[in-house]
C-alpha positions as CSV (number, residue, x, y, z in Angstrom):
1,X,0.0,0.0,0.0
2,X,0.8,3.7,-0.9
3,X,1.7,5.9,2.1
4,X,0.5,9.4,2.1
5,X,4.1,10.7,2.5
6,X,4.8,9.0,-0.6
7,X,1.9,10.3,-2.7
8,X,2.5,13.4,-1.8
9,X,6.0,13.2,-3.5
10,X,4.3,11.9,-6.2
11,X,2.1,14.3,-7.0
12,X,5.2,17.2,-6.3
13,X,7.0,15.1,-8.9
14,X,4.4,14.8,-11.4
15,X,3.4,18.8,-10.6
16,X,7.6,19.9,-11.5
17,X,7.7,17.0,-14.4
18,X,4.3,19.2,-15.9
19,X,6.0,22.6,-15.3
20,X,9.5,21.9,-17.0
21,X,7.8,20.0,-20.1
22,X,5.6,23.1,-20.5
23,X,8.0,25.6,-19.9
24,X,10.5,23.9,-22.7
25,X,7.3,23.9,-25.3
26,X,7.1,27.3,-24.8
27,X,10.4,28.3,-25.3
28,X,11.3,25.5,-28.0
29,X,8.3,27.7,-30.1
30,X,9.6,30.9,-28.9
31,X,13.3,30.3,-30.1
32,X,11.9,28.6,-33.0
33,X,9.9,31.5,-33.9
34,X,12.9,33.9,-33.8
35,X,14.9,31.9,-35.5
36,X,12.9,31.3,-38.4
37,X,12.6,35.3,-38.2
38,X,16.5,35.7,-38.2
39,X,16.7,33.1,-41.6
40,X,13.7,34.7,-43.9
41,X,15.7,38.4,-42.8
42,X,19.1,36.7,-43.9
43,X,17.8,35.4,-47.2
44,X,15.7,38.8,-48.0
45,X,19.3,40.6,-47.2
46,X,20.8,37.9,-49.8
47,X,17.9,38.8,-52.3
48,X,18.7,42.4,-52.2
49,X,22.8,42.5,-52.2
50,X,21.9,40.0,-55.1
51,X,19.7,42.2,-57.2
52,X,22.3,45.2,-56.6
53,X,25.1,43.2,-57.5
54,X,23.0,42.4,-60.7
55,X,23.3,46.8,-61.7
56,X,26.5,46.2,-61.3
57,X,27.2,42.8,-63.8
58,X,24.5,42.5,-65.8
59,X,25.0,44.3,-69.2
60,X,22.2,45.7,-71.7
61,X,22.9,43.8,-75.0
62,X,22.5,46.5,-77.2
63,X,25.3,49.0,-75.7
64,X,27.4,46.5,-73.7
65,X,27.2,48.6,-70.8
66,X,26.1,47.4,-67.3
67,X,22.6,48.6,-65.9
68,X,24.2,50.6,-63.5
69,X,26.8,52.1,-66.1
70,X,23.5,53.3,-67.6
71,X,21.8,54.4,-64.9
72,X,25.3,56.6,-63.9
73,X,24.8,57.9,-67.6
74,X,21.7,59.3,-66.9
75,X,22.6,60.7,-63.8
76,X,25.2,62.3,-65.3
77,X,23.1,63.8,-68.6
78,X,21.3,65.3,-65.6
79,X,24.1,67.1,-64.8
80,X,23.9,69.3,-67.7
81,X,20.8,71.0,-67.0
82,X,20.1,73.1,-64.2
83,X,17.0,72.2,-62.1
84,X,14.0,73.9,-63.7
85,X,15.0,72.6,-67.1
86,X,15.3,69.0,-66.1
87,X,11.7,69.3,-64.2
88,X,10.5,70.9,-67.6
89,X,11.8,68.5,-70.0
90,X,11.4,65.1,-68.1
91,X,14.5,63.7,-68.3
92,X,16.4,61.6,-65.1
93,X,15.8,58.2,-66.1
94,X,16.8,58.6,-69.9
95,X,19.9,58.4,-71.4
96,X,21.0,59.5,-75.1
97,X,23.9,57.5,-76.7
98,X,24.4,59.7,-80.1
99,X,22.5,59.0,-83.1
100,X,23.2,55.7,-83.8
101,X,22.8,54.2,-80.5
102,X,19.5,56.0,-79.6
103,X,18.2,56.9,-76.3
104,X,17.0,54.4,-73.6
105,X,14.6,54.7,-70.7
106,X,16.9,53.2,-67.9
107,X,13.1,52.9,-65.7
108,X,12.6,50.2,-68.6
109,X,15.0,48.4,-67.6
110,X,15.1,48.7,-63.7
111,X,11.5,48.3,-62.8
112,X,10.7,44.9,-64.4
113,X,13.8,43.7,-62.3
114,X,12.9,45.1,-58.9
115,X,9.6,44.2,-59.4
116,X,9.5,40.2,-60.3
117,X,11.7,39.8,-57.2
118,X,11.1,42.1,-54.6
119,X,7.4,42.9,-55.7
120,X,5.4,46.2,-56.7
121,X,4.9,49.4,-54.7
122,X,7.6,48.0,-52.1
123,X,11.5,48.6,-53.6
124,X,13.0,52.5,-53.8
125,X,16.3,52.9,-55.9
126,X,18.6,56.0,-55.5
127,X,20.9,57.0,-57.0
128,X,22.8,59.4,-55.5
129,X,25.6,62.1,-56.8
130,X,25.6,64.9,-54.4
131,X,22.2,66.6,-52.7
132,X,21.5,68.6,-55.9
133,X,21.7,65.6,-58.1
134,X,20.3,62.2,-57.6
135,X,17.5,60.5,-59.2
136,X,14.6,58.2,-57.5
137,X,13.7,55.0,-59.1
138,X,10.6,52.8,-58.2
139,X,8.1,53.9,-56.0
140,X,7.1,56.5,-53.3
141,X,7.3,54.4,-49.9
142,X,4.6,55.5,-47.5
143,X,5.4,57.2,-44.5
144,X,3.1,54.9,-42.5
145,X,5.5,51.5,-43.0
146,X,8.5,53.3,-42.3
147,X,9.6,51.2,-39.6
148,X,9.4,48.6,-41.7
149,X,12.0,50.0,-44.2
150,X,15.0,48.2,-45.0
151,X,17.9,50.0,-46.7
152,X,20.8,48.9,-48.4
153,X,23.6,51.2,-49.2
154,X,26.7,50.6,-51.2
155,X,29.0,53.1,-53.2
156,X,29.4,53.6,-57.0
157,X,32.3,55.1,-58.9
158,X,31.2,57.7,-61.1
159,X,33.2,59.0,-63.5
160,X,36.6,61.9,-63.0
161,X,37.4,60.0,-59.4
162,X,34.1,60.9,-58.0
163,X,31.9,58.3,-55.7
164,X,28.2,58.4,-55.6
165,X,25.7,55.9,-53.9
166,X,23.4,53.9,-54.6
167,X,20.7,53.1,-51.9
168,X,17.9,50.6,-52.4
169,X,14.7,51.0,-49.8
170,X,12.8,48.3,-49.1
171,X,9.4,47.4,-47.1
């Protein structure tokens, strides 16, 4: 027979046996949880170093220059103008390569690639010369998600030994 002493232990056993398996569920989720959080921010990190490493290899077949070659172009047909005119005339994501080459929309080329992989109305590219010249690609990111903003931020030679940036915004 069962003495009382000995049920009682029992029960106290049983009781801290309960608590400890509980108490590792909930923090086997819990670390789980942020874990899983720390991977998808690591491979959404990867996706975007990837896509701005692609400006920088990936060439448009026509002129053999690299997307970001381009978009430094334009940036720097920019330079020409004075503010009012470029506001008047439209220009900033266009670039003209002489008569035989043509002129190109660099926003042609940059927006199909931003959005297939990050997605639509979430992805800001600038690229930035000094705080008088710099061009916005993408879209306007609302004020509202700004703590959800990730940005991305890596230097771009520009031509005559200058260095410019490039920043990529994401939500």
């Amino acid at each position: 027979m069962i003495f009382q002493s000995e049920l009682i232990w029992i029960i106290i056993v049983v009781i801290i046996t309960s608590f400890v398996i509980i108490y590792s569920i909930y923090y086997t989720s819990y670390f789980s949880s942020k874990t899983h959080e720390i991977s998808r921010s690591i491979v959404f990190d990867d996706l975007a170093l990837r896509l701005i490493a692609k400006l920088y290899i990936a060439k448009f077949q026509t002129l053999e220059k690299t997307y970001l070659q381009m978009m430094i172009d334009s940036l720097l047909y920019l330079k020409r103008y004075d503010e009012e005119t470029r506001k008047r005339i439209d220009l900033g994501d266009k670039v003209f390569y002489g008569i035989s080459l043509g002129a190109y929309n660099v926003s042609d080329i940059i927006f199909p690639i931003f959005d297939n992989f990050i997605g639509k109305n979430r992805w800001q590219l600038v690229i930035y010369y000094n705080q008088t010249l710099y061009y916005v690609y993408g879209n306007d990111i609302l004020d509202n998600r700004k703590s959800n903003i990730k940005s991305y931020v890596l230097t771009i030679p520009i031509p005559d030994g200058e260095v410019g940036y490039i920043v990529l915004r994401v939500v």
